[in-house]
C-alpha positions as CSV (number, residue, x, y, z in Angstrom):
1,X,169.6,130.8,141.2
2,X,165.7,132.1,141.8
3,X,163.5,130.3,144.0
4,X,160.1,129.3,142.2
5,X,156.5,129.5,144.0
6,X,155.2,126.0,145.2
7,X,151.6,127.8,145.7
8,X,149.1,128.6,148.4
9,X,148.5,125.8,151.4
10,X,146.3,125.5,154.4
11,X,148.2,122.6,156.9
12,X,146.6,124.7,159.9
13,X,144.2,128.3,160.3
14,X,146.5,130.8,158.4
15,X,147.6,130.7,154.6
16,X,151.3,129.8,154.0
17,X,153.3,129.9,150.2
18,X,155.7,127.2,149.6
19,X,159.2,127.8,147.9
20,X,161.9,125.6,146.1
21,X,165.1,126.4,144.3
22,X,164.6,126.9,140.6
23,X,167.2,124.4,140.1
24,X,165.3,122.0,142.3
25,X,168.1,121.5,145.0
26,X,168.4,121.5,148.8
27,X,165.6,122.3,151.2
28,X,162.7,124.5,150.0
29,X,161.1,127.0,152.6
30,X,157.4,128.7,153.5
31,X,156.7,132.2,154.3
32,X,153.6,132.4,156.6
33,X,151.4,134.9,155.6
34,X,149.7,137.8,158.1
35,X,146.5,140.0,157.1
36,X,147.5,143.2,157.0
37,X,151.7,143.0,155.6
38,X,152.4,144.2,152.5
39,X,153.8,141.7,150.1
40,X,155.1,141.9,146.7
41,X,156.2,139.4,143.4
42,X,158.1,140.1,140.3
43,X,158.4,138.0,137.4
44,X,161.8,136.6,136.3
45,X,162.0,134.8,132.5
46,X,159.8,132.1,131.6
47,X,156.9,130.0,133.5
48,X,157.9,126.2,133.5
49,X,156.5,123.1,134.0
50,X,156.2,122.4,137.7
51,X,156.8,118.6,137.5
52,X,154.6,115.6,138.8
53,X,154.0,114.4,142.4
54,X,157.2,116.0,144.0
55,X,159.4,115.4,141.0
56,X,161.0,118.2,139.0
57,X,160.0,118.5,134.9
58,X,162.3,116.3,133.0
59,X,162.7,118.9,129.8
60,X,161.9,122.0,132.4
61,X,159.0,122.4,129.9
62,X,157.7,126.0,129.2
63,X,154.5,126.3,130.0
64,X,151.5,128.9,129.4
65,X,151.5,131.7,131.4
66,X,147.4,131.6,132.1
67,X,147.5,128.1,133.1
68,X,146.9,127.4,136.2
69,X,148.0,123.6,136.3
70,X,151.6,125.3,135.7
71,X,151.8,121.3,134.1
72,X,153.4,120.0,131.0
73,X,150.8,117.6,129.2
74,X,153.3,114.5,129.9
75,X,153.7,115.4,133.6
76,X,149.6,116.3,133.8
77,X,149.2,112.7,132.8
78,X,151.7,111.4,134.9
79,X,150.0,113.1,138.3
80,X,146.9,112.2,137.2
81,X,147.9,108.1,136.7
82,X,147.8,108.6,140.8
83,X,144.9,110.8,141.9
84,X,142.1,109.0,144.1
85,X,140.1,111.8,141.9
86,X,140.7,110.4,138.9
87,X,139.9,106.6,139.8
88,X,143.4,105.3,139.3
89,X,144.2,103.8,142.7
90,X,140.4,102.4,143.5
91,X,141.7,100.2,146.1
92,X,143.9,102.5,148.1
93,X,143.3,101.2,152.2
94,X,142.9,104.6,153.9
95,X,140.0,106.1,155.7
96,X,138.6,108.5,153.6
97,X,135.8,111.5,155.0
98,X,132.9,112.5,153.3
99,X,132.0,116.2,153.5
100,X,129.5,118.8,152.7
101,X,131.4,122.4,151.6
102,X,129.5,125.7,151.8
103,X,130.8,128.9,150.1
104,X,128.0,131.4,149.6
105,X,124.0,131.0,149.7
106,X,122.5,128.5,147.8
107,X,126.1,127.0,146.5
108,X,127.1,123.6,148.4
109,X,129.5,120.7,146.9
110,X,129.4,117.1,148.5
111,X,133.5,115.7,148.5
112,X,135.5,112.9,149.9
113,X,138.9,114.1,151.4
114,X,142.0,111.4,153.2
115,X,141.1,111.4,156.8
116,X,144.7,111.8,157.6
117,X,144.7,114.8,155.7
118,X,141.7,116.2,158.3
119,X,140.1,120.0,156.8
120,X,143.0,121.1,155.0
121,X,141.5,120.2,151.6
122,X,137.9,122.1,152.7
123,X,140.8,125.2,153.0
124,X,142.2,125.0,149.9
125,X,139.1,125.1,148.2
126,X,137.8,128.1,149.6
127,X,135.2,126.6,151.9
128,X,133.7,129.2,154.4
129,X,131.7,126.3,156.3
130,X,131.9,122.8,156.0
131,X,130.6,119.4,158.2
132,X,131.8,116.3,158.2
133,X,128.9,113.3,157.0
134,X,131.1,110.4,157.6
135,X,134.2,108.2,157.0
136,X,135.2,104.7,156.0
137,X,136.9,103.0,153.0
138,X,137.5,105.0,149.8
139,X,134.8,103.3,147.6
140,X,132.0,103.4,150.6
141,X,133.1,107.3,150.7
142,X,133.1,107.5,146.7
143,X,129.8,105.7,146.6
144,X,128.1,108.3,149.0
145,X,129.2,111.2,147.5
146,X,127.2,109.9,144.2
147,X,124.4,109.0,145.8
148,X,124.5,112.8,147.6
149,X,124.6,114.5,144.5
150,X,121.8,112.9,142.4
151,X,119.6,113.1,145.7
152,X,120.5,116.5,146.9
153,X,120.9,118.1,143.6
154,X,125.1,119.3,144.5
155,X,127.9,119.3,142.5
156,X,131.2,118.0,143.6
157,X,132.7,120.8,141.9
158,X,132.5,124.7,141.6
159,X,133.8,127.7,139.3
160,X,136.3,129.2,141.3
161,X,134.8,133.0,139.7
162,X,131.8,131.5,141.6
163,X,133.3,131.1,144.8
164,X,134.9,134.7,144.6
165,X,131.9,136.2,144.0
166,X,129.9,135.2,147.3
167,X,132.6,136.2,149.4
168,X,131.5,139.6,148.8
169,X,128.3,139.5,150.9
170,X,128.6,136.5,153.1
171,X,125.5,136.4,155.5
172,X,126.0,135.6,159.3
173,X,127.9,132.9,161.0
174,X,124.4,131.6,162.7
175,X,122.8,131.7,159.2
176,X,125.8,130.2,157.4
177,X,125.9,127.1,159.9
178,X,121.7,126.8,159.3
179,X,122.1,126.3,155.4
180,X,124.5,123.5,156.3
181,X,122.8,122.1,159.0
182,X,119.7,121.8,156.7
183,X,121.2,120.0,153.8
184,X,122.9,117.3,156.6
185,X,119.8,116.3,157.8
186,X,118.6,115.8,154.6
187,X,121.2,113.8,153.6
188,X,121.6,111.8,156.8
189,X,117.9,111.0,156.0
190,X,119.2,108.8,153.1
191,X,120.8,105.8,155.3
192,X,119.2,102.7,154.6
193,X,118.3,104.5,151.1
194,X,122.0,103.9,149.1
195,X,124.2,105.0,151.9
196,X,126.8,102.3,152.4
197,X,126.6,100.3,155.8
198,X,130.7,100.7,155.4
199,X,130.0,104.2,155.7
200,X,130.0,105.6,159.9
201,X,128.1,108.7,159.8
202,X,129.2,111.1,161.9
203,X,127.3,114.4,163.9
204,X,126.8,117.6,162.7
205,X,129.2,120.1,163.7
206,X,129.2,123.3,161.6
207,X,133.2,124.4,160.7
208,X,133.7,128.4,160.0
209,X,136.5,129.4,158.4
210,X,135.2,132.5,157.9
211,X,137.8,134.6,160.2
212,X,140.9,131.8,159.1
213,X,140.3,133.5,155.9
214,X,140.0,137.1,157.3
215,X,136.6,138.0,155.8
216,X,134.9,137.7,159.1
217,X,135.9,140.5,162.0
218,X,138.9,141.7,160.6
219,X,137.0,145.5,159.4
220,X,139.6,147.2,161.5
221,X,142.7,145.7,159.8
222,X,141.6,144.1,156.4
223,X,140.0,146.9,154.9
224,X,136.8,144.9,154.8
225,X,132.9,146.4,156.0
226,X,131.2,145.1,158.7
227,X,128.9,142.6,155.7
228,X,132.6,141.4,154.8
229,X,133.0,144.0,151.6
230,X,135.4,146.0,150.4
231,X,134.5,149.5,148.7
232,X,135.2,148.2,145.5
233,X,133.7,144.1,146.5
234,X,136.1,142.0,148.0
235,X,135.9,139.7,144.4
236,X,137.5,143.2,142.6
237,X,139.6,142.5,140.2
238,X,141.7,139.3,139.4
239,X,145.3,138.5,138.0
240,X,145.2,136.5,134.8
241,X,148.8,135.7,134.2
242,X,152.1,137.1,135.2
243,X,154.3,138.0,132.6
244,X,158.4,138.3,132.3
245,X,158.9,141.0,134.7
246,X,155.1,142.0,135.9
247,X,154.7,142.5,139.0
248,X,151.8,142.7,141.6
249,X,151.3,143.4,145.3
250,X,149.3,144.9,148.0
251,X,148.4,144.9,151.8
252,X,147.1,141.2,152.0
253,X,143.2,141.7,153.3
254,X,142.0,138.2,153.0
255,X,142.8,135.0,151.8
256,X,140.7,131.6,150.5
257,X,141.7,128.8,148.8
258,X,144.2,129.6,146.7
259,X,143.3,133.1,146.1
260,X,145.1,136.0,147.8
261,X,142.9,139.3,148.1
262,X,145.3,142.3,148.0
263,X,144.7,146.1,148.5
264,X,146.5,147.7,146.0
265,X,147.3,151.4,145.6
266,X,145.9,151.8,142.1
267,X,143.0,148.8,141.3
268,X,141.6,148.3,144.8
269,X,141.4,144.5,145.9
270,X,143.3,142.4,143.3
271,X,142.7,138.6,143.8
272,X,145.9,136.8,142.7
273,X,145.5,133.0,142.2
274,X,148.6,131.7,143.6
275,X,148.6,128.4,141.0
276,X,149.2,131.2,138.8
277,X,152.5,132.3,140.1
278,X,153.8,128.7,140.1
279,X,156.4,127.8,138.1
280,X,157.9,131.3,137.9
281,X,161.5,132.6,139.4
282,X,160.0,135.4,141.6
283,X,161.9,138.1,143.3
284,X,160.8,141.0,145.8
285,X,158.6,143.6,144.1
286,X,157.4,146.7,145.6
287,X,153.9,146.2,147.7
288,X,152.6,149.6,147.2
289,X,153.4,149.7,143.2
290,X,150.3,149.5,140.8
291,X,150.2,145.8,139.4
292,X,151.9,145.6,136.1
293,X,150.1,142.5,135.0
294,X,147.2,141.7,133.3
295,X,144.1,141.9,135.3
296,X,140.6,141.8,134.5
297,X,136.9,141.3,136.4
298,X,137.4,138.9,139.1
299,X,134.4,136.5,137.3
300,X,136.4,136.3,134.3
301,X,139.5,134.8,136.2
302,X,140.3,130.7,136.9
303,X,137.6,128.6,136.5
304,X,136.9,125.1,137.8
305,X,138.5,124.0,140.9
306,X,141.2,120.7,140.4
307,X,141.9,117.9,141.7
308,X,139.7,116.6,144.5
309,X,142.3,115.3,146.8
């Protein structure tokens, strides 16, 4: 029995894959990943359905190999009948945190995250900087976040092709924290103007996870220039679906969100969405082997990011 890919997660600075029998028994496991190592996946079968909220599929449901749900529609519906993103639990009692996420110049999202869950949600989205505007109950926090975005002008969500993009010329730490600092102030501006008195704002403090991700300082070890580029751009080229024995791997140079930038022999830097590799049995592949799945532009890989929470 294979072990199957429970994807990409942030619970402190460094990227770490999840694992669980394919069978679904006993304990599953986590590799910690390191910038620099060599790491390698092949294929096994078929892609199926990865179940809803910590329960396994109940038909093991094939599912399509480009997907990066890695869901069965029943089980799709069945985690989305309790997400906070989706508005199905309106009166849930936690502190929630209201955020502002920067990934590039120019591109900021407004979000509401669980306060117990602190920034590991601003990590698995990709975000290079974030701050924290302020916490209280879920519907104050919801109710900010729209009256951010029609006054600001952000989205709450972004193209992930986007986000891959602007990590290829990232401007300074100093100039990174400015951008954010700006927008805070002008969204701090707005209390007493539709932000909820159930709302505590909270200070600025500008949050770089530029080196967590290893696409600040790491020129030495990730293959990346001093602007935080690769030769080829650190967005390069991206996986668009395993396949029944593909494989793909590399020296791991960076890592954001759920993307994993490796520096392969043959393409360059590969990005490999790891909600892609969900679902499959994966074995040990050769690191320094060309890929032998499809890949194409990195801007033409997964698109909008999911759920919120």
């Amino acid at each position: 029995m294979g072990w199957r890919c429970t994807g990409l997660s942030w619970p402190h600075d460094g990227p770490v894959l999840g694992w669980r029998r394919s069978d679904g028994t006993g304990p599953g496991r986590v590799s910690v990943l390191a910038y620099g190592k060599e790491l390698g996946f092949r294929a096994v079968g078929e892609r199926h359905c990865t179940g809803a909220r910590g329960n396994p599929c109940p038909v093991a449901a094939v599912v399509p190999v480009r997907s990066t749900g890695a869901r069965c529609p029943e089980c799709a519906r069945l985690d989305r009948a309790h997400s906070v993103a989706a508005d199905t639990i309106a009166d849930d009692p936690r502190p929630y945190r209201v955020y502002l996420a920067w990934f590039g110049p120019g591109t900021v999202k407004v979000g509401i995250t669980r306060e117990s869950r602190d920034a590991a949600r601003l990590r698995e989205q990709g975000a290079v900087v974030f701050t924290w505007l302020g916490r209280g109950p879920l519907m104050a926090a919801r109710r900010t976040e729209e009256v951010l975005r029609s006054a600001l002008g952000v989205p709450d969500r972004i193209p992930y092709a986007r986000k891959r993009t602007l990590r290829g010329g990232l401007p300074g730490a100093a100039e990174r924290a400015a951008e954010v600092e700006a927008l805070y102030r002008r969204a701090v501006a707005l209390e007493g103007a539709g932000w909820p008195e159930t709302l505590e704002r909270l200070p600025f403090e500008a949050v770089d996870h530029a080196g967590a991700f290893g696409l600040d300082g790491h020129a030495a070890t990730s293959g990346l220039d001093g602007a935080g580029a690769t030769p080829g751009g650190i967005a390069g080229r991206a996986v668009t679906g395993l396949a029944d024995g593909g494989a793909v791997g590399g020296r791991l140079v960076a890592a954001a969100g759920p993307d994993l930038h490796l520096e392969t022999a043959a393409d360059g830097v590969v990005v490999l969405d790891t909600r892609l590799i969900t679902g499959w049995d994966l074995v040990a592949a050769d690191a320094r082997a060309a890929p032998s799945v499809p890949v194409a532009a990195a801007a033409e890989g997964a698109g909008v990011q999911d759920g919120l929470f």
